[in-house]
PDB file of N, H, CA, C and O in Angstrom:
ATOM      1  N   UNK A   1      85.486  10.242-186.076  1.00  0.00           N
ATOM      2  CA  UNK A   1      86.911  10.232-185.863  1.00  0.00           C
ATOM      3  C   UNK A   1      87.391   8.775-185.879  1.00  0.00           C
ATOM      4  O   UNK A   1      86.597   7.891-185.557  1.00  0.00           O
ATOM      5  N   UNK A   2      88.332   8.553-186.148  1.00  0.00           N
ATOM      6  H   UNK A   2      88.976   9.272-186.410  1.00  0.00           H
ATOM      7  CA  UNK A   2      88.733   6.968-186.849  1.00  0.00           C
ATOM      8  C   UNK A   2      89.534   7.103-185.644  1.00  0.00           C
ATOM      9  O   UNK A   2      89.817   8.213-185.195  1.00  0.00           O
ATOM     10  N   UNK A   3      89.895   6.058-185.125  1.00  0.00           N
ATOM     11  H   UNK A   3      89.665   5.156-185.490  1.00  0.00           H
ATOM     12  CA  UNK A   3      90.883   5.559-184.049  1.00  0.00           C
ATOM     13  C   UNK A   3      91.488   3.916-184.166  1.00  0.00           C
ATOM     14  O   UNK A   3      91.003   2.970-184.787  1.00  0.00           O
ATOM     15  N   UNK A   4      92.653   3.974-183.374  1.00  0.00           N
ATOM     16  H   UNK A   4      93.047   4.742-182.869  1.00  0.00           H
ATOM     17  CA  UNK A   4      93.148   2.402-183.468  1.00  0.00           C
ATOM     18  C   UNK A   4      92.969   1.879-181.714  1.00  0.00           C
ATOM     19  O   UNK A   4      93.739   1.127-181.118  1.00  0.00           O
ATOM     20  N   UNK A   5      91.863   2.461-181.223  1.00  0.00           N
ATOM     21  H   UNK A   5      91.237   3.072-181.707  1.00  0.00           H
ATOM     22  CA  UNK A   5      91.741   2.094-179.607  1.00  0.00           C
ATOM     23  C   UNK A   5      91.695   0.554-179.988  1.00  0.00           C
ATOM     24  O   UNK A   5      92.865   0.172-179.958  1.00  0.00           O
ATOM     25  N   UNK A   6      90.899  -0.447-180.315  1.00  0.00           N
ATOM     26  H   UNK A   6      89.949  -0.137-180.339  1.00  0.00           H
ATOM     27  CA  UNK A   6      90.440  -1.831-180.869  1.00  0.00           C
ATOM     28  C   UNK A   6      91.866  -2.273-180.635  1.00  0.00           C
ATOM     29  O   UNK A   6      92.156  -2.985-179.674  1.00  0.00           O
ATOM     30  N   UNK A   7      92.948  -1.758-181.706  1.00  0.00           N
ATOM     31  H   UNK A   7      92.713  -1.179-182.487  1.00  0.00           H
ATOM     32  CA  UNK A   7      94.075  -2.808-181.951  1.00  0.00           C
ATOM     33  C   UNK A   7      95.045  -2.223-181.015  1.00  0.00           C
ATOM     34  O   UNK A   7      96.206  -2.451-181.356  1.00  0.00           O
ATOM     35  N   UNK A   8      94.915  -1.518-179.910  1.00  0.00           N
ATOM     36  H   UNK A   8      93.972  -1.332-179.633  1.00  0.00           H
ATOM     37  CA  UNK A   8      95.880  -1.702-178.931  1.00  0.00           C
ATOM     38  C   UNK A   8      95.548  -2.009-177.959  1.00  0.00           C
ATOM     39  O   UNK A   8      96.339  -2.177-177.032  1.00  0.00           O
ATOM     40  N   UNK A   9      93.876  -2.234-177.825  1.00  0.00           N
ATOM     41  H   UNK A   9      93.234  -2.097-178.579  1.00  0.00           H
ATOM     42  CA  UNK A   9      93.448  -3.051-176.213  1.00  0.00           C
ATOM     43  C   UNK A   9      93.927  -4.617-177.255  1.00  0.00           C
ATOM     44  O   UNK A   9      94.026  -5.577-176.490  1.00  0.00           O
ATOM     45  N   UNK A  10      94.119  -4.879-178.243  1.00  0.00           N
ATOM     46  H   UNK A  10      94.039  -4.099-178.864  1.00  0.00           H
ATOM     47  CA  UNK A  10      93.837  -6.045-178.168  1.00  0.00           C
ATOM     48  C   UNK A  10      95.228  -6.368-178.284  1.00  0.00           C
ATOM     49  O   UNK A  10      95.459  -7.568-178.428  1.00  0.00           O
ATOM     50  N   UNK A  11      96.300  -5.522-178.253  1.00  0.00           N
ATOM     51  H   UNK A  11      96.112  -4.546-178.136  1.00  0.00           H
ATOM     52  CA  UNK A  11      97.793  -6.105-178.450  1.00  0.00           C
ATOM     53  C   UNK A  11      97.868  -6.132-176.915  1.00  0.00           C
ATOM     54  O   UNK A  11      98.901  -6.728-176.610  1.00  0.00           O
ATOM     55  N   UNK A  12      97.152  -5.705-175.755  1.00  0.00           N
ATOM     56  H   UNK A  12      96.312  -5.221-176.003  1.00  0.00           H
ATOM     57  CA  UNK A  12      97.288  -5.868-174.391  1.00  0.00           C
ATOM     58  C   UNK A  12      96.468  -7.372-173.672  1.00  0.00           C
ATOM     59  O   UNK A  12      96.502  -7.916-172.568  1.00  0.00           O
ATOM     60  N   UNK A  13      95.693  -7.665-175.102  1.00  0.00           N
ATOM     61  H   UNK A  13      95.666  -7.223-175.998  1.00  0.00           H
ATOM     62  CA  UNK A  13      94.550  -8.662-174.501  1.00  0.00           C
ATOM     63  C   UNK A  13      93.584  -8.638-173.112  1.00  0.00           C
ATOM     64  O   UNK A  13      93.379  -9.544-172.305  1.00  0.00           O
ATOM     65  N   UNK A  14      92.999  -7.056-173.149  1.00  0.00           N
ATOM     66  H   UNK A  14      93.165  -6.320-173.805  1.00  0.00           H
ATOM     67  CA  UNK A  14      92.257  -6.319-172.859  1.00  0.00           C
ATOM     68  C   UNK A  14      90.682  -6.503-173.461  1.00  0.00           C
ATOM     69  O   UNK A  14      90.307  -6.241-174.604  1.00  0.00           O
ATOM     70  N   UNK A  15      89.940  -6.993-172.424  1.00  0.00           N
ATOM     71  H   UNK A  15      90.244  -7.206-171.495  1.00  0.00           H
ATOM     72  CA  UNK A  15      88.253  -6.683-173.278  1.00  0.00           C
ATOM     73  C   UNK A  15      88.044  -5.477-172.922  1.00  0.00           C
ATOM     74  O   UNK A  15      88.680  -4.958-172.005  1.00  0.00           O
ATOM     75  N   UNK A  16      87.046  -4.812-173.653  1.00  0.00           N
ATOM     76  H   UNK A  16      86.529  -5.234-174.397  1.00  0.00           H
ATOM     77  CA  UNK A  16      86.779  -3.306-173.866  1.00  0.00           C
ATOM     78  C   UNK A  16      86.598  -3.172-171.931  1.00  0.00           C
ATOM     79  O   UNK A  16      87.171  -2.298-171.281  1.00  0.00           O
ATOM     80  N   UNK A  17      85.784  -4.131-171.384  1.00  0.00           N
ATOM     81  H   UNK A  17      85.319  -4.842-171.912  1.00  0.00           H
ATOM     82  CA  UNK A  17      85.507  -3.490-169.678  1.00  0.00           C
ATOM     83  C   UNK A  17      86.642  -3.815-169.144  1.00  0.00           C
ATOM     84  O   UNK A  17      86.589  -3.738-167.917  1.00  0.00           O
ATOM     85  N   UNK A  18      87.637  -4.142-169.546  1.00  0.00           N
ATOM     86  H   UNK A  18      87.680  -4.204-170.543  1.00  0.00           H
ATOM     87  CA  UNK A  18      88.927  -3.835-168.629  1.00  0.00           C
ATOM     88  C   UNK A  18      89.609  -2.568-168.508  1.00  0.00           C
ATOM     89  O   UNK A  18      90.113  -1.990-167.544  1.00  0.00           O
ATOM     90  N   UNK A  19      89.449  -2.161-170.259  1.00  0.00           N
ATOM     91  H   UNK A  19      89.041  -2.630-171.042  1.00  0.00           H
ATOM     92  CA  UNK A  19      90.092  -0.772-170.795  1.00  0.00           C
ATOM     93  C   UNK A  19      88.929   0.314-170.134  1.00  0.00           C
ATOM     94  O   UNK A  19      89.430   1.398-169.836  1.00  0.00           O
ATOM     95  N   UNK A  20      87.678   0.211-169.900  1.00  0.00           N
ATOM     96  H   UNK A  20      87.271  -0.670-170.142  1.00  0.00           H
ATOM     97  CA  UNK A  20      86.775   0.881-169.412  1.00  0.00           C
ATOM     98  C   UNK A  20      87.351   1.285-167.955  1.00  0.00           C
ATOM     99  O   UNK A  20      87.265   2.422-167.491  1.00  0.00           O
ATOM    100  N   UNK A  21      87.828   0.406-167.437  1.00  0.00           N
ATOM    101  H   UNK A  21      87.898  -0.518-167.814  1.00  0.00           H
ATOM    102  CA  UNK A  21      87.699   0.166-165.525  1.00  0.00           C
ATOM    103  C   UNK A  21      89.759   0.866-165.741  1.00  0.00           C
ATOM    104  O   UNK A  21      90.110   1.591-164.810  1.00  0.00           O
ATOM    105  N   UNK A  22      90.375   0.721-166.372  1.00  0.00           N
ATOM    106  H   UNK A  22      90.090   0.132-167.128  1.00  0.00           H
ATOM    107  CA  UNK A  22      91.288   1.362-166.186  1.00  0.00           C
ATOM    108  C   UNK A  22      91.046   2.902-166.775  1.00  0.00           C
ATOM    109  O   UNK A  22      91.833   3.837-166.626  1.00  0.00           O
ATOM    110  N   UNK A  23      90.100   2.934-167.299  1.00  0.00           N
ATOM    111  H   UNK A  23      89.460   2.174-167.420  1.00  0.00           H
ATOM    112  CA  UNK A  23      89.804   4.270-168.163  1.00  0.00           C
ATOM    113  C   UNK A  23      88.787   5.136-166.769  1.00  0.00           C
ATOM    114  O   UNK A  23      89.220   6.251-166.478  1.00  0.00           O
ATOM    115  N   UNK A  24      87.693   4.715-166.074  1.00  0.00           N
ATOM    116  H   UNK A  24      87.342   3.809-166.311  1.00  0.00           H
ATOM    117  CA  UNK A  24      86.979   4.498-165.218  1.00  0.00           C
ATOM    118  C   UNK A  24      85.969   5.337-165.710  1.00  0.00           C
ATOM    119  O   UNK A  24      85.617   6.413-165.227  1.00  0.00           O
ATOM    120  N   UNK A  25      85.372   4.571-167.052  1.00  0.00           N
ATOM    121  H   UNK A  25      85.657   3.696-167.444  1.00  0.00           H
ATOM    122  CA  UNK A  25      84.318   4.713-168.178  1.00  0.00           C
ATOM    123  C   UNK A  25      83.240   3.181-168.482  1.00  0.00           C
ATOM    124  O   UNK A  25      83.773   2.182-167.999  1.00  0.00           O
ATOM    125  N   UNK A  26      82.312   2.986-168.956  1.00  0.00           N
ATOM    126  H   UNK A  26      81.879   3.797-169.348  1.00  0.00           H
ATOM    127  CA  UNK A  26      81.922   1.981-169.392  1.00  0.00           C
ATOM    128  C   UNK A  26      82.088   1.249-170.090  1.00  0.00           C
ATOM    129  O   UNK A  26      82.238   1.948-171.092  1.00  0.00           O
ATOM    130  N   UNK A  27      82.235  -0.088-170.522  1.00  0.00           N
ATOM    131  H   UNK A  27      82.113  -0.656-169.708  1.00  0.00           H
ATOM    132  CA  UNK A  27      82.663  -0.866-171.741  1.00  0.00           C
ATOM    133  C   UNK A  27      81.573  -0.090-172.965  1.00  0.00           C
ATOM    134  O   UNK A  27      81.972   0.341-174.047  1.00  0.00           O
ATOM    135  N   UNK A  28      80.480  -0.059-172.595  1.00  0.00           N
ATOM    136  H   UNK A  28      80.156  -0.409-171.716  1.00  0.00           H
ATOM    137  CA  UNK A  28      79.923   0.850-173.303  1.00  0.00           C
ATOM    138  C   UNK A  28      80.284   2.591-174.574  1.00  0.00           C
ATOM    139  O   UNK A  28      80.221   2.844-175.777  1.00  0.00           O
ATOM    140  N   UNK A  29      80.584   3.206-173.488  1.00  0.00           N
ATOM    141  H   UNK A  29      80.635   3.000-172.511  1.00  0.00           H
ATOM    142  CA  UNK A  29      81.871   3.717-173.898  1.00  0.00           C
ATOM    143  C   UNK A  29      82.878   3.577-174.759  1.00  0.00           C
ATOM    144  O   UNK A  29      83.080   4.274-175.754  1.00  0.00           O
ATOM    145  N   UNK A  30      83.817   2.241-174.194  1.00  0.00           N
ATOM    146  H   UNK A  30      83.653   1.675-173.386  1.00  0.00           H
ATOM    147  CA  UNK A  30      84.764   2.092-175.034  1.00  0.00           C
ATOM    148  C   UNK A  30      84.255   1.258-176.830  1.00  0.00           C
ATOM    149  O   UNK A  30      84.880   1.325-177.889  1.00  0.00           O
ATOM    150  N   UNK A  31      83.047   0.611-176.558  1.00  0.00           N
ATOM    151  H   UNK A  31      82.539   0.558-175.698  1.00  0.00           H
ATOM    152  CA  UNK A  31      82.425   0.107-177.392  1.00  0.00           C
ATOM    153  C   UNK A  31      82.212   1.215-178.670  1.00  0.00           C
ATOM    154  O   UNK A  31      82.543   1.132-179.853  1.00  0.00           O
ATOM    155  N   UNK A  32      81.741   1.942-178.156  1.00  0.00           N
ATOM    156  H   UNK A  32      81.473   2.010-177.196  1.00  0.00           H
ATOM    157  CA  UNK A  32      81.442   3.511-178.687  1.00  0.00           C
ATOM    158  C   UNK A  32      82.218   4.144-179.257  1.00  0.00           C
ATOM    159  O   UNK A  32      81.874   4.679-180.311  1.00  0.00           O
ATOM    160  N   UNK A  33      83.519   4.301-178.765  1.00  0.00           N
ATOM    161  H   UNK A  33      83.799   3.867-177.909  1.00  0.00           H
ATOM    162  CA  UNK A  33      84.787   4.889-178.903  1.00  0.00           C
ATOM    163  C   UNK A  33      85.594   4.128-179.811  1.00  0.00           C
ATOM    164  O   UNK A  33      86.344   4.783-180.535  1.00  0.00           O
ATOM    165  N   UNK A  34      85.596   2.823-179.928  1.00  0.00           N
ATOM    166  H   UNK A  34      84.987   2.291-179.340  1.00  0.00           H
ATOM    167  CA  UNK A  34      85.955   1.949-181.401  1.00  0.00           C
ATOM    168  C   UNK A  34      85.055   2.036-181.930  1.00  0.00           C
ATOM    169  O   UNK A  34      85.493   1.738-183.041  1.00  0.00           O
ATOM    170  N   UNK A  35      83.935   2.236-182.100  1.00  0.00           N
ATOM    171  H   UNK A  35      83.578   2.478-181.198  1.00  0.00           H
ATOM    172  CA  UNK A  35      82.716   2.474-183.374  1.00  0.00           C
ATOM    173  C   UNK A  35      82.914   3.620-183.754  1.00  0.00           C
ATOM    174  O   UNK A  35      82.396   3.734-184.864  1.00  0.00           O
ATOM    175  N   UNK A  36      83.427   4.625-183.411  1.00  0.00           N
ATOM    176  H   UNK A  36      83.848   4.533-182.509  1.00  0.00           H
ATOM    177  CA  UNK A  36      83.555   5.872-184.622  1.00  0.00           C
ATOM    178  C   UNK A  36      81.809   6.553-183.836  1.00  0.00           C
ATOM    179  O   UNK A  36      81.356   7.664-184.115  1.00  0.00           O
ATOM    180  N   UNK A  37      81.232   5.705-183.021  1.00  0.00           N
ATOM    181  H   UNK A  37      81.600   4.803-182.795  1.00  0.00           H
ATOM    182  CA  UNK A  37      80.183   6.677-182.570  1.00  0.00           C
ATOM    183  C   UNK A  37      80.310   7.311-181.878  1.00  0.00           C
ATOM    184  O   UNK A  37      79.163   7.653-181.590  1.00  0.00           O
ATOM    185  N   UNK A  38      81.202   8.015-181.057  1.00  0.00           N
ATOM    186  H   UNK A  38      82.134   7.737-181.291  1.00  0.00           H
ATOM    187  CA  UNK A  38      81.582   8.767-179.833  1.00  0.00           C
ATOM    188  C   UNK A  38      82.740   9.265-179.607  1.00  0.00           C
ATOM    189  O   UNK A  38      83.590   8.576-179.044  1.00  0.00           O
ATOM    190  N   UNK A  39      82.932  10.219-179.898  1.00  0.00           N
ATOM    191  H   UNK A  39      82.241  10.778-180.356  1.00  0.00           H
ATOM    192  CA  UNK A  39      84.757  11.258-179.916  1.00  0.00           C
ATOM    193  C   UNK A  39      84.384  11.191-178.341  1.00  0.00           C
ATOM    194  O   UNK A  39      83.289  11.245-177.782  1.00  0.00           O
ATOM    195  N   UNK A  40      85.992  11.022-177.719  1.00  0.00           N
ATOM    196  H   UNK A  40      86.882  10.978-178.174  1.00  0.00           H
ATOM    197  CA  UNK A  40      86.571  11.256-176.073  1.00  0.00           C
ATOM    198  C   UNK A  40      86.124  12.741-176.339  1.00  0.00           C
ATOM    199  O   UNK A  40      85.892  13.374-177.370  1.00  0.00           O
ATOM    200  N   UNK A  41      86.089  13.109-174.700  1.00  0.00           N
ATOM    201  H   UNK A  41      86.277  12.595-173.864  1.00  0.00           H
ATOM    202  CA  UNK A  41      86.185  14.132-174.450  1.00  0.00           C
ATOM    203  C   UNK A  41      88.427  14.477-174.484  1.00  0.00           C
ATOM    204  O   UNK A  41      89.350  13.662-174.461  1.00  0.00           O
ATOM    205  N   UNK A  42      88.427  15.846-174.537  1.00  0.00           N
ATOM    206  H   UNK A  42      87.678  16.508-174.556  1.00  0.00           H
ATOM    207  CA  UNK A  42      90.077  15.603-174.491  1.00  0.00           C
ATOM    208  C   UNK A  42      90.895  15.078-173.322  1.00  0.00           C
ATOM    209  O   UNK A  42      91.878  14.339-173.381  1.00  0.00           O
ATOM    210  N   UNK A  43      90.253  15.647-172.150  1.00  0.00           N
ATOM    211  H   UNK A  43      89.455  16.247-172.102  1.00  0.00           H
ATOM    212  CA  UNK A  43      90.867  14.922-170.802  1.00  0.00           C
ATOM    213  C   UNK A  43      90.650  13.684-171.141  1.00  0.00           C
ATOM    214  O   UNK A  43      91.683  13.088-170.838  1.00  0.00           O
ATOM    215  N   UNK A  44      89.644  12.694-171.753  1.00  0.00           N
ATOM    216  H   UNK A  44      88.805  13.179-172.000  1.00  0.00           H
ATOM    217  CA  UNK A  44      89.882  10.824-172.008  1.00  0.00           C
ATOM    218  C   UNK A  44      90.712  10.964-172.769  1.00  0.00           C
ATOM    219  O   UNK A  44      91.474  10.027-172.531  1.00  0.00           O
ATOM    220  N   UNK A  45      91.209  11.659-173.760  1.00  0.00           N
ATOM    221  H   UNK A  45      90.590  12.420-173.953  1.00  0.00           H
ATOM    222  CA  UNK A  45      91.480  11.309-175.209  1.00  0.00           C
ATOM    223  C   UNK A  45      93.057  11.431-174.210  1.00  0.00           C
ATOM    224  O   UNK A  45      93.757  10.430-174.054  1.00  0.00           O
ATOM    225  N   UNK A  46      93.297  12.295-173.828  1.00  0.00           N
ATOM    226  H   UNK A  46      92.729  13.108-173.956  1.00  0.00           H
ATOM    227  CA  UNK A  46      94.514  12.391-173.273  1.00  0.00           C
ATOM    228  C   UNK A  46      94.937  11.064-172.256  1.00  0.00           C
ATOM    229  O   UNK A  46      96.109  10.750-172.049  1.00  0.00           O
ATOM    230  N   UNK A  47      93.736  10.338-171.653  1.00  0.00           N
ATOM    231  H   UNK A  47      92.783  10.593-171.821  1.00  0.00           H
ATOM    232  CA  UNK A  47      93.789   9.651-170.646  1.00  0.00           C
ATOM    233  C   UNK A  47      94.467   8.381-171.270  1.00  0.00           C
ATOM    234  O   UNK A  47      95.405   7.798-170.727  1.00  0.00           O
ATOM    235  N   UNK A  48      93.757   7.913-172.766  1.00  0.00           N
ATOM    236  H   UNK A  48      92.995   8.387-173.207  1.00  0.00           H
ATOM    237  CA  UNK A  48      93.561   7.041-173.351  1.00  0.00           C
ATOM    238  C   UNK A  48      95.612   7.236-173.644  1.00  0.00           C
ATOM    239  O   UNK A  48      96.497   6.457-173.290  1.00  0.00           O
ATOM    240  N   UNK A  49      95.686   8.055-174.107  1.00  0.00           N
ATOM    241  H   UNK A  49      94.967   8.687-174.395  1.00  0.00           H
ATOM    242  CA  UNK A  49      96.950   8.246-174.548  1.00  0.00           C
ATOM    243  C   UNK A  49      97.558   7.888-173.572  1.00  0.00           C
ATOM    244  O   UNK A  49      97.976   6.751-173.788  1.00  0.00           O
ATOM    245  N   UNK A  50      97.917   8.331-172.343  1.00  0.00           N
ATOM    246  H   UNK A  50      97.577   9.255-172.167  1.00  0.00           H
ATOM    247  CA  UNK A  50      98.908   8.252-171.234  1.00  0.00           C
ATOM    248  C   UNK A  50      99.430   7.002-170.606  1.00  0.00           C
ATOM    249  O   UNK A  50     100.513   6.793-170.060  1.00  0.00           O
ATOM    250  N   UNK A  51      97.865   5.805-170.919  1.00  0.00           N
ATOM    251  H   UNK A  51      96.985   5.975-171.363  1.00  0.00           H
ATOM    252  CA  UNK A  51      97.802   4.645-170.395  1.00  0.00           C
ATOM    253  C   UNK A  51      98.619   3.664-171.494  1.00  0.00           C
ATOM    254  O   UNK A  51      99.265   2.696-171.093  1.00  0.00           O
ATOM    255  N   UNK A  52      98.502   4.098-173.273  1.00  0.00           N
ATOM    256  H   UNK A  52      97.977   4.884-173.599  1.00  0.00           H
ATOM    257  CA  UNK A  52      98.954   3.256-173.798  1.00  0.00           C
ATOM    258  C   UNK A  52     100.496   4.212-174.532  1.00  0.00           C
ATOM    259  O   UNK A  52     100.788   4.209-175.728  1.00  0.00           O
ATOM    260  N   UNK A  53     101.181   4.863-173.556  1.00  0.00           N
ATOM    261  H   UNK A  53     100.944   4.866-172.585  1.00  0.00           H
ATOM    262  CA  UNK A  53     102.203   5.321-173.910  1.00  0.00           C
ATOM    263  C   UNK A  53     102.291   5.995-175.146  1.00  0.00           C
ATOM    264  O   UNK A  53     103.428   5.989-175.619  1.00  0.00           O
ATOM    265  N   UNK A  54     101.428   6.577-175.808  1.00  0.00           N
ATOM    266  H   UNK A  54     100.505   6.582-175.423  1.00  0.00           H
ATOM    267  CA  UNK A  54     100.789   7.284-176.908  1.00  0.00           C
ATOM    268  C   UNK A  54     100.770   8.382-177.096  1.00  0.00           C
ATOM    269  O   UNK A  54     100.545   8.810-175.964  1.00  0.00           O
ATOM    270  N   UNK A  55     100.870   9.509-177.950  1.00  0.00           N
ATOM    271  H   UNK A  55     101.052   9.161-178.869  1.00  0.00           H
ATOM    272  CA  UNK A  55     100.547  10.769-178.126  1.00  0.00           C
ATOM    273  C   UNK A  55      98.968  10.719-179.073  1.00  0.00           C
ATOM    274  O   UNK A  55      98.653  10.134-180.109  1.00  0.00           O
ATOM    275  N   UNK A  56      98.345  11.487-178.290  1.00  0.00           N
ATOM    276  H   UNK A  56      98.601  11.962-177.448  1.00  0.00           H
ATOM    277  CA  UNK A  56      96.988  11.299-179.002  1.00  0.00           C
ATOM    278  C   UNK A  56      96.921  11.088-180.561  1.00  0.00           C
ATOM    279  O   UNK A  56      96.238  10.166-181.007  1.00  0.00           O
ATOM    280  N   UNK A  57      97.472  11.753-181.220  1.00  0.00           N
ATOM    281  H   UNK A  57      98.027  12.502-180.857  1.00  0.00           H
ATOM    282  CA  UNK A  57      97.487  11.409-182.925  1.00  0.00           C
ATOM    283  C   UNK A  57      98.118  10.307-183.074  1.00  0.00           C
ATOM    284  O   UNK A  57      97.633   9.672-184.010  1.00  0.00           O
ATOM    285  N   UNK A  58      99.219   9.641-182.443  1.00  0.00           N
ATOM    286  H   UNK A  58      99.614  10.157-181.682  1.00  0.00           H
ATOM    287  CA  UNK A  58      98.842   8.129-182.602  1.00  0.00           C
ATOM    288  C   UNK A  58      97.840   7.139-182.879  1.00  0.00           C
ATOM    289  O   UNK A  58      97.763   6.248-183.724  1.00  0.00           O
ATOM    290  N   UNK A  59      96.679   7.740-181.434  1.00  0.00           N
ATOM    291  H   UNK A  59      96.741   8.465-180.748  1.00  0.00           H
ATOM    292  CA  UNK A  59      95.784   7.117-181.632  1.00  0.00           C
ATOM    293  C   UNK A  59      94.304   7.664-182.293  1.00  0.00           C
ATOM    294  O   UNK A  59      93.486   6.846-182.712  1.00  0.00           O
ATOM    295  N   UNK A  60      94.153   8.541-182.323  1.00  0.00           N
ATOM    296  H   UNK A  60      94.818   9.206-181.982  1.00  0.00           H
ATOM    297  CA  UNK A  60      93.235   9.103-183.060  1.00  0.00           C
ATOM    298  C   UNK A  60      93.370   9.754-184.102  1.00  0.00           C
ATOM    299  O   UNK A  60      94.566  10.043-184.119  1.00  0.00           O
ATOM    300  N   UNK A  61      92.740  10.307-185.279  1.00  0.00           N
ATOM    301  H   UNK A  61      91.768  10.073-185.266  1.00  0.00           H
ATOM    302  CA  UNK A  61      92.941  10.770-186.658  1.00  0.00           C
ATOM    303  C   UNK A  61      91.172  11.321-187.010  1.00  0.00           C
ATOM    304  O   UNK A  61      90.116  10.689-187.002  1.00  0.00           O
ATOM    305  N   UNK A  62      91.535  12.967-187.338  1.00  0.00           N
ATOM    306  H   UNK A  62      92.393  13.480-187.344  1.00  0.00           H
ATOM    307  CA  UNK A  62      90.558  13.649-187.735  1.00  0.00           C
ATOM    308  C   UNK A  62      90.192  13.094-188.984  1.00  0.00           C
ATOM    309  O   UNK A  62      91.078  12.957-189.828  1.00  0.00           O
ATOM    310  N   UNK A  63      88.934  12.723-189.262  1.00  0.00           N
ATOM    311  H   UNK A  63      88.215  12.834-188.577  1.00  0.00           H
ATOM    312  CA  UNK A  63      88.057  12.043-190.914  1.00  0.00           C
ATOM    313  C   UNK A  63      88.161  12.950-191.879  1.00  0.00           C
ATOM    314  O   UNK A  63      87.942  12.648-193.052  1.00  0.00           O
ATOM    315  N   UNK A  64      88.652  14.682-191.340  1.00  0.00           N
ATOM    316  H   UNK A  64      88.830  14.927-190.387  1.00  0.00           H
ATOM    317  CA  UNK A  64      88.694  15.323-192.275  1.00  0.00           C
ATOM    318  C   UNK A  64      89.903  15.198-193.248  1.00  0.00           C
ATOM    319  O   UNK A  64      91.002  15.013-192.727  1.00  0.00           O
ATOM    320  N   UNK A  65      89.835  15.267-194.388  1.00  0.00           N
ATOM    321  H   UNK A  65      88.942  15.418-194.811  1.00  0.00           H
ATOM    322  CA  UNK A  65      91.332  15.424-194.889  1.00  0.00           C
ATOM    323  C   UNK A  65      91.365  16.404-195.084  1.00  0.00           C
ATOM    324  O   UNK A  65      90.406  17.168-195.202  1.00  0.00           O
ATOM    325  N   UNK A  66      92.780  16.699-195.191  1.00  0.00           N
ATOM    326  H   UNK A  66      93.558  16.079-195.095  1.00  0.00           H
ATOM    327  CA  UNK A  66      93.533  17.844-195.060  1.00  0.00           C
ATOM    328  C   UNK A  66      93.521  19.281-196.547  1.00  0.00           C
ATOM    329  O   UNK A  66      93.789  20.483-196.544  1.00  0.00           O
ATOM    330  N   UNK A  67      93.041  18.252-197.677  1.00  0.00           N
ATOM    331  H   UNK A  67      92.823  17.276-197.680  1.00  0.00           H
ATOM    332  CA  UNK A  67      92.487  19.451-198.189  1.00  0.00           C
ATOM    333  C   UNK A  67      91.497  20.503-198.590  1.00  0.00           C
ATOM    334  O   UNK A  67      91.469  21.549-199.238  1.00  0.00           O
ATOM    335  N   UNK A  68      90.307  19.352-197.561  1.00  0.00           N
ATOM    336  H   UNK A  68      90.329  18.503-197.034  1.00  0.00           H
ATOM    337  CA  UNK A  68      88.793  20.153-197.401  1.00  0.00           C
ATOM    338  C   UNK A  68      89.268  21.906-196.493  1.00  0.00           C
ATOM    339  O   UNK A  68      88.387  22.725-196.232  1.00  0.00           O
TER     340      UNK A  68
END
């Protein structure tokens, strides 16, 4: 799942363990979560949203396209 988590901790000037500790997840985690290695669960995905005034498809985008 492709996401823009990266370029809105960094329009906050946020390191990933800040966004972790407001998330109350690991930088690890969030490391994870900009690598495309780890989809949120939806309660984060929602969490992630709420904190950066976001509707989740803002910030996240299914890899599938739409005419598979």
């Amino acid at each position: 799942m492709k996401n823009r988590l990266k370029a809105l901790r960094a329009e906050r000037g946020w390191s990933q363990s800040v966004l972790g500790d407001h998330l109350d997840v690991s930088r690890q985690t969030i490391n994870a979560i900009e690598a495309g290695r780890y989809d949120p669960s939806l309660p984060l995905a929602f969490k992630i949203a709420r904190l950066f005034g976001r509707v989740i498809e803002e910030i996240f985008e299914d890899d599938v396209c739409a005419d598979d």
